[in-house]
C-alpha positions as CSV (number, residue, x, y, z in Angstrom):
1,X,-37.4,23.1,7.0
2,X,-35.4,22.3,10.0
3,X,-32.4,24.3,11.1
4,X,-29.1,22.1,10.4
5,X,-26.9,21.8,13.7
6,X,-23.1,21.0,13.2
7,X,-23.2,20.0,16.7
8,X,-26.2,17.6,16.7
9,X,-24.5,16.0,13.7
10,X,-22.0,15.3,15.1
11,X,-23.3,13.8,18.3
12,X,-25.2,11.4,16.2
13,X,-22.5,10.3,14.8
14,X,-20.5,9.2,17.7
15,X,-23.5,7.7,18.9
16,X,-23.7,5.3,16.2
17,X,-23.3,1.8,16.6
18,X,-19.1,1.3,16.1
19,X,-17.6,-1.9,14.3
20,X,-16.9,-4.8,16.7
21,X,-13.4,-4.9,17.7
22,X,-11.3,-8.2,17.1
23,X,-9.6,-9.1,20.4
24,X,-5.8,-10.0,20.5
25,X,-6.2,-14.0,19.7
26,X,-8.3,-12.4,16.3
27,X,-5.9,-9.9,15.7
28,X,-2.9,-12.3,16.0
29,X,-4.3,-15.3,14.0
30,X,-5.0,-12.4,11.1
31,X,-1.2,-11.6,11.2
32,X,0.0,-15.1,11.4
33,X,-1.5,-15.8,8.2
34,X,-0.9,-13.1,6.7
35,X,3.2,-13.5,7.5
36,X,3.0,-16.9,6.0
37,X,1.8,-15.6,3.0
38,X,4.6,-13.1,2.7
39,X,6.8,-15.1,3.4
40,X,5.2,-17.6,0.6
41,X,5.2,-14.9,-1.9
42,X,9.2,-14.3,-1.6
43,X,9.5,-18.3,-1.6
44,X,7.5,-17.8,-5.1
45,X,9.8,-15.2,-6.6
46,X,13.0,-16.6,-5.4
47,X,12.0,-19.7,-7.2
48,X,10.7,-18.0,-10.5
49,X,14.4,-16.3,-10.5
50,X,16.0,-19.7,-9.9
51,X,13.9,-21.1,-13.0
52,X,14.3,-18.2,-15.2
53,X,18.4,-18.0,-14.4
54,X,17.9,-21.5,-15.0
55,X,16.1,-21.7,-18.3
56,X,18.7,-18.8,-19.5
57,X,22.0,-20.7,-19.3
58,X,20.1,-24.0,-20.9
59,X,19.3,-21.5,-23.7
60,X,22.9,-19.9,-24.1
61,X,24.6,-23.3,-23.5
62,X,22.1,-25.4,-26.7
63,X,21.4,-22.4,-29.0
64,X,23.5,-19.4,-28.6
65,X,26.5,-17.9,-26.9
66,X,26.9,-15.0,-24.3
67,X,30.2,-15.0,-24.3
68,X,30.8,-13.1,-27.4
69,X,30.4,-9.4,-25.8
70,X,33.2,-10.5,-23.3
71,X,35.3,-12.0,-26.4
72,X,34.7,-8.6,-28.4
73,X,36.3,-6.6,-25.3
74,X,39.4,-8.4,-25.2
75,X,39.7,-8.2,-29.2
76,X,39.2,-4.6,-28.4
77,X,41.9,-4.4,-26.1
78,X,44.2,-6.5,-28.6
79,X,44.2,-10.0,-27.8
80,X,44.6,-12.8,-30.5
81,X,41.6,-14.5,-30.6
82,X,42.1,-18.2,-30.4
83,X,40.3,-21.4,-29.6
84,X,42.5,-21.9,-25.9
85,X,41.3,-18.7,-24.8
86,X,37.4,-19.2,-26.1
87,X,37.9,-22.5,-24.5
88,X,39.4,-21.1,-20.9
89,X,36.8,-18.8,-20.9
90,X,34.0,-21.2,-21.5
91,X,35.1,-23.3,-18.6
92,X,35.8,-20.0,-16.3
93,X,32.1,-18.9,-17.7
94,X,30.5,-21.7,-16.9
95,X,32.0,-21.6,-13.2
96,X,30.6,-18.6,-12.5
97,X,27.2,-19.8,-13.8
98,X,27.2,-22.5,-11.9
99,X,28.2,-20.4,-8.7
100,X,25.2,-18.0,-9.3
101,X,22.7,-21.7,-9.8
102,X,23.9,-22.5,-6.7
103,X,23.9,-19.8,-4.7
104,X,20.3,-19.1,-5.8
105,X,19.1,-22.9,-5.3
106,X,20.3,-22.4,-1.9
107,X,18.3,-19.6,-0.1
108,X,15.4,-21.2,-2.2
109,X,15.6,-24.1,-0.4
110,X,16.5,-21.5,3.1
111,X,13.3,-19.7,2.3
112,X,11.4,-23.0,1.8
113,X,12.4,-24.3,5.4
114,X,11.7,-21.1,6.9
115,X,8.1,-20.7,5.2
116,X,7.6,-24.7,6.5
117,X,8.6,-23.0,10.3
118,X,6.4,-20.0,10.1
119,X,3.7,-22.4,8.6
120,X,3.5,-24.8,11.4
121,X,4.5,-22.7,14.1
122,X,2.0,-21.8,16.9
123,X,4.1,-20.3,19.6
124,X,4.0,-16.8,19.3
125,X,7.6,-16.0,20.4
126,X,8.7,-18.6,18.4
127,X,7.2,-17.5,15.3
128,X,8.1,-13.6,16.0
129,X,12.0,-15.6,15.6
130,X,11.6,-17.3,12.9
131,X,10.5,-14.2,10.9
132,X,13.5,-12.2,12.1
133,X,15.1,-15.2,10.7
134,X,13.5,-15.3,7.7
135,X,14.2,-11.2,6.9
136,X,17.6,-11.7,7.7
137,X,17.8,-14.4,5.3
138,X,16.3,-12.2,2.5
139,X,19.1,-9.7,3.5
140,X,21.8,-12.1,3.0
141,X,20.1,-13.1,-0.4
142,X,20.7,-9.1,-1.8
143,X,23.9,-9.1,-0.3
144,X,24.6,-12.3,-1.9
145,X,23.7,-10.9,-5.4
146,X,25.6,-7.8,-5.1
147,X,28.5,-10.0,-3.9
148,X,28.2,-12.1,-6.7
149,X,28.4,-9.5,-8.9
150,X,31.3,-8.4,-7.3
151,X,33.2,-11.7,-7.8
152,X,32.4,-11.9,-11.4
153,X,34.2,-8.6,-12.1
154,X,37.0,-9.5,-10.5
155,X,37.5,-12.6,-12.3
156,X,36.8,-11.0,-15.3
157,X,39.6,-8.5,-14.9
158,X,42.0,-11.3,-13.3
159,X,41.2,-13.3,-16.7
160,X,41.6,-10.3,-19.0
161,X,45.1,-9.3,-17.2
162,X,46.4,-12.6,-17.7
163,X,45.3,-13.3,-21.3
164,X,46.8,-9.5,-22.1
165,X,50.2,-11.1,-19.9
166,X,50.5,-14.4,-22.0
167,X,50.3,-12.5,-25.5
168,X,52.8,-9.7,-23.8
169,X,50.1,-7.1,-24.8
170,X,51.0,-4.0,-22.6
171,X,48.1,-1.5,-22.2
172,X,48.6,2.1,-23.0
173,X,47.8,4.4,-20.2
174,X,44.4,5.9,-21.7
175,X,43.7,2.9,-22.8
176,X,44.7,1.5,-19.3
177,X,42.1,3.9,-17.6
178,X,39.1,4.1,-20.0
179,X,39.3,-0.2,-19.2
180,X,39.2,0.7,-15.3
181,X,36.2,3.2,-15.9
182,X,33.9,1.6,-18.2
183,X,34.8,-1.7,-15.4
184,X,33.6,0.8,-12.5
185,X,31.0,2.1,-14.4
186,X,29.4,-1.1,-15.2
187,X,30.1,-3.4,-12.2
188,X,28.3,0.0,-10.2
189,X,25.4,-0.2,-12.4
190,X,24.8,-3.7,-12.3
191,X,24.8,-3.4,-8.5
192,X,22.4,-0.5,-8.8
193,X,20.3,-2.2,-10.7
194,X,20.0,-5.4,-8.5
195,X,19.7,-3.0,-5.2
196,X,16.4,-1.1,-6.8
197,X,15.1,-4.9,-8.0
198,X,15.4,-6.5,-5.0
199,X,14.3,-3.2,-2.8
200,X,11.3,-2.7,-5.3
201,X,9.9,-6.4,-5.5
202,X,11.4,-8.2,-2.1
203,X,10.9,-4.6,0.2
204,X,7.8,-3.7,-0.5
205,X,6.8,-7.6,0.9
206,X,9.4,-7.2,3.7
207,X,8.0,-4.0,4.7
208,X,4.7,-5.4,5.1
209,X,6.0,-8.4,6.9
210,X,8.1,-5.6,9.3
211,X,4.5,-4.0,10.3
212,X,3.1,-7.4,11.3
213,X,6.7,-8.0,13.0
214,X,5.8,-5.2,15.0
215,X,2.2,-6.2,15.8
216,X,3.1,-9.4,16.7
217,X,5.7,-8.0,19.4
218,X,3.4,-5.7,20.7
219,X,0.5,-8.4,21.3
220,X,3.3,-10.5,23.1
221,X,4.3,-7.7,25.6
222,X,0.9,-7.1,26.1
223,X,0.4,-10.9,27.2
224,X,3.5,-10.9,29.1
């Protein structure tokens, strides 16, 4: 029985016929493609959101109401229950509902015209700009949400204050606080929450699309 050498082996095996190698034009066709289609999946979930937001409010406006756990914090806090103040906080409700539609429809329709870009584009500097365009877009979109979040509890409070001012309900000090912590606690967590859902679902596609950014750059420096 032959004698194994290590260092036969591994001559052999650098002497074996290697995979062909895919020159730049290859390589960069690969990553355009690829781009659009991240940039297609985000255009996909954006719109899901916008549908199920959407499909939500249609629900809570014909067959229920979402309002009551608001309504059950101010009865809490002593407010008179009454139909002016279910009715003033319908309309302000509503507002807000229709802020968050709109705000959503509109970096749908921004990641729509940037996917119809990338799509068509064949310049390669051109396209490396629209996908910085089209990340920072996405960043705008979290920041948008946390925003928006943001602006609900603030006319929350500025509705709660008011309603506690027109029934002359003055707020104990514990009282007082425990409402300005359990606020905190739950306008943080709600931010929290959209920060890991949009970093878990749109970052791991951004990532990806950062990596062929990259690529992309380097193939044009290398043509320069």
């Amino acid at each position: 029985m032959p004698e194994f050498d290590i260092d036969n082996f591994k001559k052999t095996w650098q002497e074996q016929e290697v995979l062909p190698k895919y020159n730049s034009t290859e390589i960069e066709e690969m990553l355009n493609k690829s781009s659009r289609n991240y940039v297609k999946y985000i255009l996909w979930i954006s719109t899901a959101e916008f549908l199920v937001i959407l499909g939500m409010n249609l629900y809570y406006m014909l067959l229920g109401n979402d309002s009551n756990s608001f309504m059950n914090i101010l009865t809490k806090l002593g407010v008179k229950n009454s139909v002016d103040i279910q009715a003033n906080f319908a309309h302000l409700y509503f507002c807000l509902k229709v802020i968050s539609l709109a705000m959503t429809a509109f970096f749908v329709y921004k990641f729509y015209r940037n996917y119809k870009k990338i799509n068509i584009e064949s310049n390669l500097k051109k396209l490396i700009i629209q996908i910085i365009k089209f990340k920072k877009t996405v960043n705008y979109f979290i920041l948008a949400n946390i925003l928006l979040i943001i602006l609900y509890t603030i006319v929350l409070t500025i509705f709660t204050f008011v309603t506690l001012s027109s029934q002359k309900i003055e707020l104990n000090h514990p009282t007082l606080i425990g409402f300005y912590v359990g606020l905190t606690l739950m306008t943080a967590l709600s931010i929290i929450l959209i920060w890991i859902y949009y970093r878990i679902v749109y970052g791991i596609i951004l990532k990806r699309l950062g990596k062929n950014l990259a690529e992309l750059q380097k193939i044009e420096t290398e043509q320069v």
